[in-house]
N, C-alpha and C positions, 0 to 999 in steps of 0.2 A: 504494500500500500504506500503512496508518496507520502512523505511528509508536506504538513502544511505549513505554508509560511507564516506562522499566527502574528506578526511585525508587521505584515502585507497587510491583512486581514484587520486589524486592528485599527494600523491609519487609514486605508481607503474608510473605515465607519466613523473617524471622528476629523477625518479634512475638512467636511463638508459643514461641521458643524461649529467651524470655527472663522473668527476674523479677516485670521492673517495662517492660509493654510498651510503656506511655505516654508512658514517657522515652527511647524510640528516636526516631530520626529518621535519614534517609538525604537527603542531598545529593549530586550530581554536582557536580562542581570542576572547572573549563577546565584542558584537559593541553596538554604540548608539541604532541602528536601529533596532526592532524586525525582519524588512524583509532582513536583510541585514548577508551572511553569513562572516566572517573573516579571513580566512587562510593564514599564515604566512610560509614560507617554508625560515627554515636555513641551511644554509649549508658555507663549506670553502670559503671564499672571489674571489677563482679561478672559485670556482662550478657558487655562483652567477652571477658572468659575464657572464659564459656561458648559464648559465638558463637563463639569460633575453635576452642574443644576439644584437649583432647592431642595433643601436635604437628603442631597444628593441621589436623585431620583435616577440622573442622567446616567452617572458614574454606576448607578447600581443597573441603571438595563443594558449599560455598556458590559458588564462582567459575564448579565446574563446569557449576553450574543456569545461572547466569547468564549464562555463552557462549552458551547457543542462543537467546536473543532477540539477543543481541550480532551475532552470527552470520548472521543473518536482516535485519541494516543494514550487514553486510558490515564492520562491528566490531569490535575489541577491547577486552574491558572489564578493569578494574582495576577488586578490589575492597578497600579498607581500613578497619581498625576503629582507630575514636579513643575513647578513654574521656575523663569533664568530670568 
């Protein structure tokens, strides 16, 4: 079975959703956890609040999407938003 790009997959769903799309960028970061994936999505301090939305609705259906490729590598993903 291929592997998925879950970095791909991650920013194509939160470009769109943001200001200034160009200054996103998503990294995976090495966790403690063999099963556990990492993704970190940075963007301008504006973007983030919007990425993650009032109490954090955005950030919580953005994880949602994210489990079912996760899911499909027998996975857990973590996702976090950094603003620079």
């Amino acid at each position: 079975m291929a592997e998925i790009d879950l970095e791909n997959v991650l920013l194509n769903l939160v470009k769109p959703m943001a200001e200034d799309p160009q200054s996103i960028t998503v990294k995976t970061l090495p966790s403690l956890n063999d099963n556990e994936i990492l993704l970190v999505v940075y963007a301008k301090s504006e973007d983030v609040a919007r990425l993650i939305g009032r109490q954090g609705s955005m950030a919580s259906a953005l994880r949602q999407l994210m489990n079912i490729p996760a899911r499909i590598q027998h996975k857990r993903i973590t996702v976090k938003f950094e603003s620079y």
